[in-house]
gemmi code that builds the backbone of each chain (N, CA, C; Angstrom):
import gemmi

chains = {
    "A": [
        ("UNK", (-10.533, 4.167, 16.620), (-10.720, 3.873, 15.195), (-11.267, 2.453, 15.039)),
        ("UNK", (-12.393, 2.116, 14.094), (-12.656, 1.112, 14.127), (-12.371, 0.257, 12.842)),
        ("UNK", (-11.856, -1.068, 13.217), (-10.972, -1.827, 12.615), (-11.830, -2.274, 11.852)),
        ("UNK", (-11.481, -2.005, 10.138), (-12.811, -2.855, 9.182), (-12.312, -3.291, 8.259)),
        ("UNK", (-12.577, -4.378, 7.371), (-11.579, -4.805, 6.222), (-12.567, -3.852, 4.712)),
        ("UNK", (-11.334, -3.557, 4.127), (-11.871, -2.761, 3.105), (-11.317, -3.517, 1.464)),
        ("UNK", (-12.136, -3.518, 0.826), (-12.221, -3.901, -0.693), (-11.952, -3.176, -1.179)),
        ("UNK", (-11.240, -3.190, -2.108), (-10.667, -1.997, -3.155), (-12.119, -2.110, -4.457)),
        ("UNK", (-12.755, -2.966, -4.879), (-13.624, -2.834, -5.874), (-14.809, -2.497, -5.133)),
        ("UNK", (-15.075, -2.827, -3.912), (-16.142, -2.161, -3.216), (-16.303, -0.700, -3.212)),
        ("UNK", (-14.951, -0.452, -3.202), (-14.924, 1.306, -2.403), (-15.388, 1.914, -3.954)),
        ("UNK", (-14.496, 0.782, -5.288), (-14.510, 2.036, -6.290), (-16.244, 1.843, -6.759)),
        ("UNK", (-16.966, 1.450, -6.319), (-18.286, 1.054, -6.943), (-19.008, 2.337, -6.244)),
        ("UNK", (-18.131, 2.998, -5.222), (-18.946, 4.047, -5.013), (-18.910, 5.515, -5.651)),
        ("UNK", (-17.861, 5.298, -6.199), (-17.662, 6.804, -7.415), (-16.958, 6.792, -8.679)),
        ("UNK", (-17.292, 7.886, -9.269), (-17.312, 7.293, -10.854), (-16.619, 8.469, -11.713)),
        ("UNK", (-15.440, 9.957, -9.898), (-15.244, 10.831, -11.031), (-13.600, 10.597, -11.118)),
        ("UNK", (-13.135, 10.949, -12.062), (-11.685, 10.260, -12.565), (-10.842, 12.152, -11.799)),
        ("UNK", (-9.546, 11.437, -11.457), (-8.733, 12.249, -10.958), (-9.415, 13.203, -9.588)),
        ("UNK", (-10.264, 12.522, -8.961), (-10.558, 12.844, -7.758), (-10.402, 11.549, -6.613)),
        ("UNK", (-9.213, 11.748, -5.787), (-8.919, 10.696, -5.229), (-10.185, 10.695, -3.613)),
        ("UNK", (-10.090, 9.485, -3.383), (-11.155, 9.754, -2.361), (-10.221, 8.773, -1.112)),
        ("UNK", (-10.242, 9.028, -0.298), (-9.384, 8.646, 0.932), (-9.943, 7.162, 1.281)),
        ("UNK", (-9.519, 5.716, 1.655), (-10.302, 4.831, 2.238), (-9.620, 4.319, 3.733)),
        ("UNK", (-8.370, 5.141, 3.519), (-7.651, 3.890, 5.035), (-6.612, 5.382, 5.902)),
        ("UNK", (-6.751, 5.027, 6.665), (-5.343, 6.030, 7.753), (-4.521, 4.887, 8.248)),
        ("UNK", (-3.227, 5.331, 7.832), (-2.132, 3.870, 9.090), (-1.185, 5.274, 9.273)),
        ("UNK", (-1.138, 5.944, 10.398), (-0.691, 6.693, 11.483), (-1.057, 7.931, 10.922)),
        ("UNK", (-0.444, 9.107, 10.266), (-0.415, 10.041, 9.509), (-0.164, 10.042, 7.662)),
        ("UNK", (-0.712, 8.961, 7.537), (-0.557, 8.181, 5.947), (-2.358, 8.044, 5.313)),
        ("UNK", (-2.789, 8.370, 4.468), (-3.999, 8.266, 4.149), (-3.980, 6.893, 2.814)),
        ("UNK", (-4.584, 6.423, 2.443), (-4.667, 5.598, 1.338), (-5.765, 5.911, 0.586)),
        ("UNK", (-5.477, 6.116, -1.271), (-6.431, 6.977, -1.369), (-6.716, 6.249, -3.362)),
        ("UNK", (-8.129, 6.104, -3.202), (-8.171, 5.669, -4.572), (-8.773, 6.911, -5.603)),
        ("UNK", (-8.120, 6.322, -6.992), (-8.410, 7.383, -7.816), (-8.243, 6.677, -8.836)),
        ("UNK", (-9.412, 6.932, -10.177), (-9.615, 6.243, -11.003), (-9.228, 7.843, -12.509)),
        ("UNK", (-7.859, 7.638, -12.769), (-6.985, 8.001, -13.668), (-7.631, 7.672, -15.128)),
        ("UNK", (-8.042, 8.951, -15.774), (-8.163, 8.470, -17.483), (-7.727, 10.177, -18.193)),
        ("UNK", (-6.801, 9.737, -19.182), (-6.195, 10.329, -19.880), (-4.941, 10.927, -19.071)),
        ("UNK", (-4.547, 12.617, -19.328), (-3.143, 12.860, -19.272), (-3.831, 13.565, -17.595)),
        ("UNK", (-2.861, 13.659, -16.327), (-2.938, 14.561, -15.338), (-2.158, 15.537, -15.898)),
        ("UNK", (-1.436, 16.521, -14.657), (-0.608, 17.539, -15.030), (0.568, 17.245, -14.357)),
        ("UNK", (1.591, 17.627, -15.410), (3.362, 17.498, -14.739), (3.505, 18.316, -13.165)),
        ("UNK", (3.836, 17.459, -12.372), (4.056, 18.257, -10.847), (5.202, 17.275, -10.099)),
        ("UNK", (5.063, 18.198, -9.231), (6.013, 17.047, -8.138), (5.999, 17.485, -6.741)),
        ("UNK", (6.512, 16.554, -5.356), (5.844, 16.934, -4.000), (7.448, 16.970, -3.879)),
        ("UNK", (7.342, 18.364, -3.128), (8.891, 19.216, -2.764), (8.789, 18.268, -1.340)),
        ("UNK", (8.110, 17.843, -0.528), (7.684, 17.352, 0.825), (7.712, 15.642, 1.251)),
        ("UNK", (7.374, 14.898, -0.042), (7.098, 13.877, 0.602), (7.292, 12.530, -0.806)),
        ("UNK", (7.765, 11.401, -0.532), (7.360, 10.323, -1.679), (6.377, 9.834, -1.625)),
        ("UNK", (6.211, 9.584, -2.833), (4.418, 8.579, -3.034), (4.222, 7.601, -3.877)),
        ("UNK", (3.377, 6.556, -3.031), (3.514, 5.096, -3.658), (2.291, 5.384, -4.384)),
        ("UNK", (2.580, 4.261, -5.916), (1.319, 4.197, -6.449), (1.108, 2.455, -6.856)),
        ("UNK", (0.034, 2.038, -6.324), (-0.300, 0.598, -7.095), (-1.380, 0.306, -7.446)),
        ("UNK", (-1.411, 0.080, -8.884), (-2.229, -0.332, -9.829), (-3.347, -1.199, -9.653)),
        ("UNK", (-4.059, -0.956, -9.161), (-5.587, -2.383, -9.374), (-6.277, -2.559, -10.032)),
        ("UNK", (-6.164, -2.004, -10.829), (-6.841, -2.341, -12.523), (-6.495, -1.530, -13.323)),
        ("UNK", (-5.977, -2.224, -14.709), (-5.586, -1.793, -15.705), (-4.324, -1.251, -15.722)),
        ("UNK", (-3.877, -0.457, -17.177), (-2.576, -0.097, -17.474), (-2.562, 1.318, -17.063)),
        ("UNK", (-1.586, 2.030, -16.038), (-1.232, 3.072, -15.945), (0.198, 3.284, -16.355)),
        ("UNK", (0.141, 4.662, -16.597), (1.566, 5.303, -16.748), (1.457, 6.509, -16.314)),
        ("UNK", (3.091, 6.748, -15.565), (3.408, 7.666, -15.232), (4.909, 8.122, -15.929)),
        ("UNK", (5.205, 9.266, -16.564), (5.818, 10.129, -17.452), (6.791, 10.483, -16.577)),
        ("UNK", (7.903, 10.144, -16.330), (8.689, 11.523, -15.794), (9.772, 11.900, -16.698)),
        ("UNK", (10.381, 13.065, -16.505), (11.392, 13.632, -17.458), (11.817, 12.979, -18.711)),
        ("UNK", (12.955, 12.024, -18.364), (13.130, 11.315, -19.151), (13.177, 9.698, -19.888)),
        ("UNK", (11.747, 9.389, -18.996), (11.723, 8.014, -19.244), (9.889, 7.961, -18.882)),
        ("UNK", (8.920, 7.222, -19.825), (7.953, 7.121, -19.114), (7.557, 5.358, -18.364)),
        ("UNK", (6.900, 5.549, -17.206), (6.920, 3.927, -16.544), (5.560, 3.588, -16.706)),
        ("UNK", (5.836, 2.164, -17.280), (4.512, 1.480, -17.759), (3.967, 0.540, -16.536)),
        ("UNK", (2.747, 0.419, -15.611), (2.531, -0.487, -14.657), (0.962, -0.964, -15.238)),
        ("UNK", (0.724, -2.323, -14.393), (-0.611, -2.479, -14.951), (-1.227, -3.050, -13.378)),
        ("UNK", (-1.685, -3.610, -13.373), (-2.071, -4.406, -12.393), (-1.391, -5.273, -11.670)),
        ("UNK", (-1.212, -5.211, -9.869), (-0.135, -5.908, -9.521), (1.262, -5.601, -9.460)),
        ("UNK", (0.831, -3.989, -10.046), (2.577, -3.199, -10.349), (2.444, -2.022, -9.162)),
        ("UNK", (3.649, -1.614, -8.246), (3.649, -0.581, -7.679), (4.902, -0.062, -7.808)),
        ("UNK", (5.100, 1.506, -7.953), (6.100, 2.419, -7.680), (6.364, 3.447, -6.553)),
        ("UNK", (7.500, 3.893, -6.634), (7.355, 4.694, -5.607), (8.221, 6.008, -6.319)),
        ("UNK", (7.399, 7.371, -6.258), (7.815, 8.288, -6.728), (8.280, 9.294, -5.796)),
        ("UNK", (10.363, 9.219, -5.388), (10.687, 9.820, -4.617), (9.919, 11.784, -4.625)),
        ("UNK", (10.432, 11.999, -3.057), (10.020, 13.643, -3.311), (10.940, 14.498, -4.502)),
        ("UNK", (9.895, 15.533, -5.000), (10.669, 16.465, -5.599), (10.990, 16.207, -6.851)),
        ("UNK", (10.661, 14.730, -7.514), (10.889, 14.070, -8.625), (9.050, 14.502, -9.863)),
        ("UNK", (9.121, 15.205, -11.055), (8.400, 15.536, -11.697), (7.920, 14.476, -12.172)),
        ("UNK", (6.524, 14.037, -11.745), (5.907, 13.290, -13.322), (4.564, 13.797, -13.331)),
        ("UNK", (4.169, 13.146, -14.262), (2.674, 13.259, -14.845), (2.325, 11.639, -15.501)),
        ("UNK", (1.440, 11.430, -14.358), (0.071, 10.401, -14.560), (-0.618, 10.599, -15.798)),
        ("UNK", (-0.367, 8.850, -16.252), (-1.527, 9.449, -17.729), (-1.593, 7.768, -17.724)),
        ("UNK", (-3.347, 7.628, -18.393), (-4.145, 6.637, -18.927), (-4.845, 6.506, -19.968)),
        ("UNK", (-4.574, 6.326, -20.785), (-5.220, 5.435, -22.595), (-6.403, 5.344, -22.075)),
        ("UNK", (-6.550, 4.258, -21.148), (-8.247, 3.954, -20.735), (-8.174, 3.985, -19.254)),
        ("UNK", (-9.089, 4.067, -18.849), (-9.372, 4.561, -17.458), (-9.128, 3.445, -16.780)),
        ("UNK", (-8.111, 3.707, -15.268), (-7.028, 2.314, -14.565), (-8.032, 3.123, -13.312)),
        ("UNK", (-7.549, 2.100, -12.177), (-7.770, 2.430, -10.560), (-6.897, 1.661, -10.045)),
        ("UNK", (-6.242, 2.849, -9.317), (-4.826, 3.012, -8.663), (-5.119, 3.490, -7.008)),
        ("UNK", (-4.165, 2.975, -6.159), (-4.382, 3.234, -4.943), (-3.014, 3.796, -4.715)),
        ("UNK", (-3.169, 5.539, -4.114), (-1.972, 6.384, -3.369), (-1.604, 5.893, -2.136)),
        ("UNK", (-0.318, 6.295, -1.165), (-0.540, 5.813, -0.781), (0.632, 7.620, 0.107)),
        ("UNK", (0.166, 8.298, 0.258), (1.037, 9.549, 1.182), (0.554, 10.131, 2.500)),
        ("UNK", (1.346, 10.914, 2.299), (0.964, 11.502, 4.008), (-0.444, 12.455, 3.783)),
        ("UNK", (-1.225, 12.456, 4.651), (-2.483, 13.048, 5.051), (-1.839, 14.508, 4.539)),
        ("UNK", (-2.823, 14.953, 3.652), (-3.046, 16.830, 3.635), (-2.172, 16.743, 2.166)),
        ("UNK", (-1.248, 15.666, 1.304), (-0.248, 15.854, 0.244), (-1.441, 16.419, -0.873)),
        ("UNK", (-0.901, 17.305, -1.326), (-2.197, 17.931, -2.778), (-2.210, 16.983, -3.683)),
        ("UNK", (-2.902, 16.525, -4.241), (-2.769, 15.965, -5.858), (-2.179, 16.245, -7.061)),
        ("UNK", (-2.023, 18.275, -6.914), (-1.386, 18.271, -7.623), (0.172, 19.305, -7.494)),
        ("UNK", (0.216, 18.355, -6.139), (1.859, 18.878, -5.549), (2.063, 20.343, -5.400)),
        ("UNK", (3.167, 21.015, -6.284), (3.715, 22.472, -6.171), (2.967, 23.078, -7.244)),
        ("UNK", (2.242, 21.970, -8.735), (1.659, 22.984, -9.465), (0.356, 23.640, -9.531)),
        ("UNK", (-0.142, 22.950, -8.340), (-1.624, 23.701, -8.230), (-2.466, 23.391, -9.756)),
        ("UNK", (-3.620, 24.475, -9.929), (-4.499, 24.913, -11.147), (-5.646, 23.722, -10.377)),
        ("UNK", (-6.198, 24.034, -11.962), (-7.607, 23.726, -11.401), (-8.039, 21.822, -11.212)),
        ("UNK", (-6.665, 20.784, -11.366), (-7.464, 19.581, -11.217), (-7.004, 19.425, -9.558)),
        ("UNK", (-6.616, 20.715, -8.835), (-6.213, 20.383, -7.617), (-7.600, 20.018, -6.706)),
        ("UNK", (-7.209, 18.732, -6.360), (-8.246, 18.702, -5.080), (-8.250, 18.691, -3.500)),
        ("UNK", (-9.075, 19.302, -2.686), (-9.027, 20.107, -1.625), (-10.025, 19.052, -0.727)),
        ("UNK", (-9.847, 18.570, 0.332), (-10.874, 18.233, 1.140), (-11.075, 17.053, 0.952)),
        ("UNK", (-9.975, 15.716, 0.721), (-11.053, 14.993, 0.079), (-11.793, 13.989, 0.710)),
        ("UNK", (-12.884, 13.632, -0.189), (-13.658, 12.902, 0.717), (-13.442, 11.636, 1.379)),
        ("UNK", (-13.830, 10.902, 2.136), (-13.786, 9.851, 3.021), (-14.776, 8.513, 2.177)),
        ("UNK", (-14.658, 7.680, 1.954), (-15.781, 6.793, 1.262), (-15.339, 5.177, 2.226)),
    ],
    "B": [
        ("UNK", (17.518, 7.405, -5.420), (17.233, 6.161, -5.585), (16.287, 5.787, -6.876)),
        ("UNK", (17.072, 5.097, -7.677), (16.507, 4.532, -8.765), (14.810, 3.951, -8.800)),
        ("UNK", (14.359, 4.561, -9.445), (12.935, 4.398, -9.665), (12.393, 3.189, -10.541)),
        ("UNK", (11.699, 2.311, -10.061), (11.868, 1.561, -11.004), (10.160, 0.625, -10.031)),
        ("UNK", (9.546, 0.158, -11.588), (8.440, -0.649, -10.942), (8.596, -1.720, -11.008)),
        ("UNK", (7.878, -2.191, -9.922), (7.747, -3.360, -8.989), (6.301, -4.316, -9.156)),
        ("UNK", (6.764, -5.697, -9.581), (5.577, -6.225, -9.996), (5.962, -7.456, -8.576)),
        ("UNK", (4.346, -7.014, -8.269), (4.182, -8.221, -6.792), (4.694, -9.420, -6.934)),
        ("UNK", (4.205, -10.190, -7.783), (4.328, -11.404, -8.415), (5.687, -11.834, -9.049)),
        ("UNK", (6.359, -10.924, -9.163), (7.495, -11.433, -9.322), (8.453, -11.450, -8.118)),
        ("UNK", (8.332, -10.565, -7.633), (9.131, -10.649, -6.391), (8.833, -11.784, -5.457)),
        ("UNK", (7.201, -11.673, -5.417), (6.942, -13.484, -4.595), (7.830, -14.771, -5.147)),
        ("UNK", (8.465, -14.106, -6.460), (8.702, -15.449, -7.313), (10.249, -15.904, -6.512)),
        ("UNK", (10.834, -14.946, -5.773), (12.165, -14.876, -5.634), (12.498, -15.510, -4.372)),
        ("UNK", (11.307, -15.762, -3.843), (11.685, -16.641, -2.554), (10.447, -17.497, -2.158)),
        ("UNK", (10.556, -18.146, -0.942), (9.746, -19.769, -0.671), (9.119, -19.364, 0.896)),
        ("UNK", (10.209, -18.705, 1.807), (9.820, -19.105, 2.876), (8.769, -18.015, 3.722)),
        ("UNK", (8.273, -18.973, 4.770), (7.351, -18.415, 5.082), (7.518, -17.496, 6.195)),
        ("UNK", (6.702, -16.091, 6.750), (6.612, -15.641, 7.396), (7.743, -14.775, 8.060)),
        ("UNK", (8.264, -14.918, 6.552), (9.411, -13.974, 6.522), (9.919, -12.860, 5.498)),
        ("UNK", (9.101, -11.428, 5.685), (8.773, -10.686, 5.162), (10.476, -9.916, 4.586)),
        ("UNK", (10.105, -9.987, 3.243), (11.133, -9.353, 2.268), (10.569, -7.432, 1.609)),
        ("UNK", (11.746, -6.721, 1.607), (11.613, -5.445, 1.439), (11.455, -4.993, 0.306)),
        ("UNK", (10.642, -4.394, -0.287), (10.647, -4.190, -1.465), (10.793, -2.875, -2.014)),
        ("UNK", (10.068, -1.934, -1.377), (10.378, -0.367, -1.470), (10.338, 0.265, -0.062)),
        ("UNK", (10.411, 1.297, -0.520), (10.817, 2.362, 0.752), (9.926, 4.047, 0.468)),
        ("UNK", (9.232, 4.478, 0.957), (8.474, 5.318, 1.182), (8.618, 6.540, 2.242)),
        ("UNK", (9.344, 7.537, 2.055), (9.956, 8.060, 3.408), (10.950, 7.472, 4.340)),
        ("UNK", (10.482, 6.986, 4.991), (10.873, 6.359, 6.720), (9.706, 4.969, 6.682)),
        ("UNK", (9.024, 4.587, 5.341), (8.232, 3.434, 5.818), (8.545, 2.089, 4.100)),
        ("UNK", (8.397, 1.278, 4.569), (8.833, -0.189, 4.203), (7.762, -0.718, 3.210)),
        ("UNK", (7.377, -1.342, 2.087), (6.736, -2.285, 1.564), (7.374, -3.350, 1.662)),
        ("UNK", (6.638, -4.580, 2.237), (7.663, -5.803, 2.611), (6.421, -6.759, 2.239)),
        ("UNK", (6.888, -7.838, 1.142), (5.838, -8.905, 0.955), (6.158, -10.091, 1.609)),
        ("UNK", (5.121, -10.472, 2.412), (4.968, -11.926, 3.190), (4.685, -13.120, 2.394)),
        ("UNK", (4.748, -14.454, 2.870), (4.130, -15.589, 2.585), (3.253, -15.992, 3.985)),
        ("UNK", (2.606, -16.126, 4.591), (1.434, -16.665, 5.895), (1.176, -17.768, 5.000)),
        ("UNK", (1.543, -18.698, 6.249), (0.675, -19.758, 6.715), (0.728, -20.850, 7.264)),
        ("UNK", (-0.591, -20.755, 7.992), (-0.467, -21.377, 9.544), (-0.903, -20.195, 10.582)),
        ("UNK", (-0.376, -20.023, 12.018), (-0.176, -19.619, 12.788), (0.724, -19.146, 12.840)),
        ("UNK", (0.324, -17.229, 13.242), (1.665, -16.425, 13.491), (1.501, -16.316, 15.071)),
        ("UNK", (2.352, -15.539, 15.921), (1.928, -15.411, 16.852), (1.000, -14.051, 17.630)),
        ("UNK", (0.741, -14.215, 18.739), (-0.158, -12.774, 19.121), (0.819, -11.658, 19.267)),
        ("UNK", (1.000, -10.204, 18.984), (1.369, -9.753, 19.354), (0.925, -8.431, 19.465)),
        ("UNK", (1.493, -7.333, 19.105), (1.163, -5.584, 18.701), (2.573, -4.978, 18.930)),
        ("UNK", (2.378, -3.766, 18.281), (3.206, -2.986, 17.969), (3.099, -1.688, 18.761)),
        ("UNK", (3.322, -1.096, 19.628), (3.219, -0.492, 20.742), (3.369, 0.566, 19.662)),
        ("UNK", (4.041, 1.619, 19.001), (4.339, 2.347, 18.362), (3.834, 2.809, 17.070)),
        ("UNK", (3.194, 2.258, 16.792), (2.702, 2.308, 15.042), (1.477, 1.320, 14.418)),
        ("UNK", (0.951, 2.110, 13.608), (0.247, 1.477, 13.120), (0.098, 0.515, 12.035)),
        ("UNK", (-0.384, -0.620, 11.288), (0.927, -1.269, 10.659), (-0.778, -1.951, 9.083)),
        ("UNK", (-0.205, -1.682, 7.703), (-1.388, -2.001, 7.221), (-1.428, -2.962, 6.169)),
        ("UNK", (-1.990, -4.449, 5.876), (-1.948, -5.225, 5.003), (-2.828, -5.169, 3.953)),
        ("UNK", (-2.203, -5.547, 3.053), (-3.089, -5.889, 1.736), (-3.191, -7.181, 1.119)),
        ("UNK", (-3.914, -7.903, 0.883), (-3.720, -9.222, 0.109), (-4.043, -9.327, -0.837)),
        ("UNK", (-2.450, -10.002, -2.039), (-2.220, -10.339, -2.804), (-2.335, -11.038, -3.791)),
        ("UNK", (-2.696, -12.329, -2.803), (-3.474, -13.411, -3.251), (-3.756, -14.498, -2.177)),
        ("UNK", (-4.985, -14.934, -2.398), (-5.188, -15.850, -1.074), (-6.146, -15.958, 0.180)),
        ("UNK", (-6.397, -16.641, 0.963), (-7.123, -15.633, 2.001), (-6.531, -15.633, 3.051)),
        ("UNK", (-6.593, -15.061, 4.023), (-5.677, -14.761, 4.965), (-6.859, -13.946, 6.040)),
        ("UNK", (-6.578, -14.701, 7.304), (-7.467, -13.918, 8.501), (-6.332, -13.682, 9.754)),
        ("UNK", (-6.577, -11.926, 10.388), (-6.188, -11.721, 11.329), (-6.975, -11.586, 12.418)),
        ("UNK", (-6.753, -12.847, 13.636), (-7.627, -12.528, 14.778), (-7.052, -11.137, 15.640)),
        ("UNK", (-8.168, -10.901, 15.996), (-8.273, -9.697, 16.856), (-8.687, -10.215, 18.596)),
        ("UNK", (-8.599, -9.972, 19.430), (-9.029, -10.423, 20.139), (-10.878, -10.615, 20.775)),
        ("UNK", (-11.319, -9.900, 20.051), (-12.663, -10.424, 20.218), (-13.359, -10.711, 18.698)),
        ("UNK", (-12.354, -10.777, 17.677), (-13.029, -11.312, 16.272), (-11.913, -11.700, 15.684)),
        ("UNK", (-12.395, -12.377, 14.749), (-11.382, -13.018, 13.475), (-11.620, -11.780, 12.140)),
        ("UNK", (-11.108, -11.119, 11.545), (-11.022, -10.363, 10.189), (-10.654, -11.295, 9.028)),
        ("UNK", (-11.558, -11.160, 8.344), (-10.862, -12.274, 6.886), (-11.218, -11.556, 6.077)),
        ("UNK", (-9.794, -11.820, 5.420), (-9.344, -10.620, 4.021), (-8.903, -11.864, 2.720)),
        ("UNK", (-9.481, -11.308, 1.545), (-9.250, -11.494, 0.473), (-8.607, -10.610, -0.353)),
        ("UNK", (-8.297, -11.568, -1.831), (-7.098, -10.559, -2.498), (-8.341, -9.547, -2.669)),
        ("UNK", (-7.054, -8.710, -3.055), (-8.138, -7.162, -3.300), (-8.399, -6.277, -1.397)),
        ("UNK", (-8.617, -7.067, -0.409), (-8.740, -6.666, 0.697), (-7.364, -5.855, 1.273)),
        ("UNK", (-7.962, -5.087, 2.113), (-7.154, -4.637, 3.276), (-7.403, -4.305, 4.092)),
        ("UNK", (-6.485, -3.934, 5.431), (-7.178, -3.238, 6.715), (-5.972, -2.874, 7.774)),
        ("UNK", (-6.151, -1.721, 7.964), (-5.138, -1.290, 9.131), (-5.167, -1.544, 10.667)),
        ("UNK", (-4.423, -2.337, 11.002), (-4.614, -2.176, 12.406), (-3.729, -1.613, 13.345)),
        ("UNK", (-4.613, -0.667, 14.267), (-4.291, 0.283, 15.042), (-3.033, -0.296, 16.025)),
        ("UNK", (-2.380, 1.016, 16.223), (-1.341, 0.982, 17.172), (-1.415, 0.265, 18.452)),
        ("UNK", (-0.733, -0.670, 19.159), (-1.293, -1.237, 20.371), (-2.396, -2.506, 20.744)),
        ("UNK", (-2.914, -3.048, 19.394), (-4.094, -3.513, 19.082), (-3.534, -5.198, 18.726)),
        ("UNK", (-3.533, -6.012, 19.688), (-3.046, -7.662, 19.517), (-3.517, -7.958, 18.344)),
        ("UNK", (-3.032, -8.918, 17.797), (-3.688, -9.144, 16.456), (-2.462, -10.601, 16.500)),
        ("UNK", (-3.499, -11.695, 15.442), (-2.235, -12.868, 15.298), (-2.615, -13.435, 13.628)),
        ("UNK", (-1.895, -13.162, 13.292), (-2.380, -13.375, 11.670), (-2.581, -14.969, 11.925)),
        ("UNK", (-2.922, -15.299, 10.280), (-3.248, -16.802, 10.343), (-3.519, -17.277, 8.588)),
        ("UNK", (-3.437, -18.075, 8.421), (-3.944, -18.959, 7.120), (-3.825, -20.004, 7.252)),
        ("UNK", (-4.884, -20.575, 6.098), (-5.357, -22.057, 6.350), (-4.315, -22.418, 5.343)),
        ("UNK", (-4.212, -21.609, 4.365), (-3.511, -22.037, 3.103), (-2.293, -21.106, 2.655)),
        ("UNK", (-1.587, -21.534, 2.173), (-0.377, -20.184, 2.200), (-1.192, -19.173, 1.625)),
        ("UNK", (-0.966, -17.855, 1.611), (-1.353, -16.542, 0.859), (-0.185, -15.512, 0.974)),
        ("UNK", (-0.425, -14.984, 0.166), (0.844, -13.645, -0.319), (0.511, -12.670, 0.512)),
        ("UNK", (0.739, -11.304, 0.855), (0.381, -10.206, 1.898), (1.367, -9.370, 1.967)),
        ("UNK", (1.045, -7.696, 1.521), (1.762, -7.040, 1.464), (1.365, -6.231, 2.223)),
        ("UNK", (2.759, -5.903, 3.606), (2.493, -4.895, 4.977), (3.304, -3.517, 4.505)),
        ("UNK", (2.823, -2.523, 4.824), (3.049, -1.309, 5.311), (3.702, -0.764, 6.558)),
        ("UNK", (4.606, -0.606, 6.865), (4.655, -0.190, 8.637), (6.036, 0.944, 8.102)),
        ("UNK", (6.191, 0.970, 9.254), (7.576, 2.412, 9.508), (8.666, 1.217, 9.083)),
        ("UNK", (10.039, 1.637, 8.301), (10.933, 0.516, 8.180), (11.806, 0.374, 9.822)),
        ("UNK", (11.708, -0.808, 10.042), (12.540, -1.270, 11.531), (11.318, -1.614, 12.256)),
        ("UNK", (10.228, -1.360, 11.940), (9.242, -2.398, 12.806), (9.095, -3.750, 12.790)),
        ("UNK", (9.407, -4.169, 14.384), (9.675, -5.723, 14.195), (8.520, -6.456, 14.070)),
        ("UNK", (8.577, -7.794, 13.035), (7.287, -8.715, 12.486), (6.975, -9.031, 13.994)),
        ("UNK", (7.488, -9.304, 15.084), (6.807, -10.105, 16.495), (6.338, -8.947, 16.923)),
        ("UNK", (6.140, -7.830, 16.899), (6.240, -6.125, 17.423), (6.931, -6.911, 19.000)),
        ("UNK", (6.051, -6.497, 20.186), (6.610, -6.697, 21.357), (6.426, -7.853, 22.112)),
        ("UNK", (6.448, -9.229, 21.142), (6.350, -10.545, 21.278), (7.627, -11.008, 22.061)),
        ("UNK", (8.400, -10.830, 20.673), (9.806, -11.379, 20.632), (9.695, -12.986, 20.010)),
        ("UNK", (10.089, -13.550, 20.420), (10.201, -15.437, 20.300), (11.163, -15.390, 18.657)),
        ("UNK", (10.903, -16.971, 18.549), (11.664, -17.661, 17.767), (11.121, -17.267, 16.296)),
        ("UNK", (10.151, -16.748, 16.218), (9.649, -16.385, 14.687), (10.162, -14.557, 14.295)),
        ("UNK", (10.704, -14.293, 15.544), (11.449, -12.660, 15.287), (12.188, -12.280, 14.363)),
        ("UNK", (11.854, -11.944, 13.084), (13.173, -11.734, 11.810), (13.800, -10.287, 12.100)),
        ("UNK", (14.909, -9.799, 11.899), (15.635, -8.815, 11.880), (16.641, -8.688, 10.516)),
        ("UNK", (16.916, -7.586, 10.568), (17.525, -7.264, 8.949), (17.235, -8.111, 8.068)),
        ("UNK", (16.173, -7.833, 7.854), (15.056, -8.254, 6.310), (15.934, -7.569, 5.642)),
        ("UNK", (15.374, -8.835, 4.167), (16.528, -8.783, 3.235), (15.753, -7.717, 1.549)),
        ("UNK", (16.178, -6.999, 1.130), (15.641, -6.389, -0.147), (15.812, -7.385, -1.097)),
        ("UNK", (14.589, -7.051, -1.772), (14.296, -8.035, -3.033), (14.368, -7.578, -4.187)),
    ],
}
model = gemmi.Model(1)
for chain_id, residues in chains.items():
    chain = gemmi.Chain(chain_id)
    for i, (resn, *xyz) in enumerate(residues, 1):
        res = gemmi.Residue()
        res.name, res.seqid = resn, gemmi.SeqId(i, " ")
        for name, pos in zip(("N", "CA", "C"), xyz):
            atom = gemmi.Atom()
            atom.name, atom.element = name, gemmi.Element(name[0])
            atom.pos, atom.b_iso = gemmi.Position(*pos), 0.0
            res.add_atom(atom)
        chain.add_residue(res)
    model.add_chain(chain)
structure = gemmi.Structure()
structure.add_model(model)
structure.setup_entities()
């Protein structure tokens, strides 16, 4: 593997579609994966695994049951397994995932913003 | 475990010293731990794992053995399992590592800069 330093505003200058995360880093069986969030995702949750999220631009929120969490930039969470939320953005944020290689996007609920394959940038 | 977000910058706020990485979340079986660098760390690697920084603020370069890597905020870069590496800064900088939790900061160095039971912040 070859060792390269990666920019988070570099990578996002290369795509422009929201809720399609695109992979930039591997550290063992862990992918790191940016995705530029605008408006509501869909309520899900990973029966399998927790997942970090941190903010690099702008205000995100993520909804769960009964409380929603406000982060902006400089903010990270970590959303144990099996725990329901739904991602949502007012205006369009870029956020970096941070789970195990192969985790769906959209966990156990599937439909159609699930993405499959994703790309490498 | 209580869910709750985490702003970088404040947690840097909670301590001084250097090169002594504090815990901040937990991800599975793996650690967010924010550093202070600077100066000279020593050479080492991590026989076991792969281990990945981000910077916070600041600049911060890890030599490699046949290059120097220099990362800015916004930067990151994973380096591979087995792979010497000796961090460094000219000037203090912030730096937030990734690794499995119980991976030691010297990996298979050892010496006098070896921290053990890092403290949560």
């Amino acid at each position: 593997m070859e060792i390269k330093v990666i920019n988070f505003e570099e990578k996002f200058s290369k795509f422009s579609e929201r809720f399609s995360p695109k992979i930039i880093a591997q550290m063992n069986d862990y992918h790191f994966k940016l995705v530029r969030s605008f408006g509501d995702f869909i309520w899900h949750r990973h029966p399998e695994t927790d997942e970090a999220f941190i903010v690099i631009d702008g205000n995100f929120q993520i909804d769960l049951r009964d409380r929603p969490l406000h982060l902006k930039a400089g903010d990270m969470v970590v959303i144990p397994k099996g725990v329901e939320h739904k991602p949502y953005a007012k205006q369009e944020c870029k956020v970096l995932l941070i789970e195990p290689a192969g985790t769906p996007n959209t966990g156990d609920a599937g439909g159609e913003l699930t993405k499959t394959d994703l790309e490498w940038i």
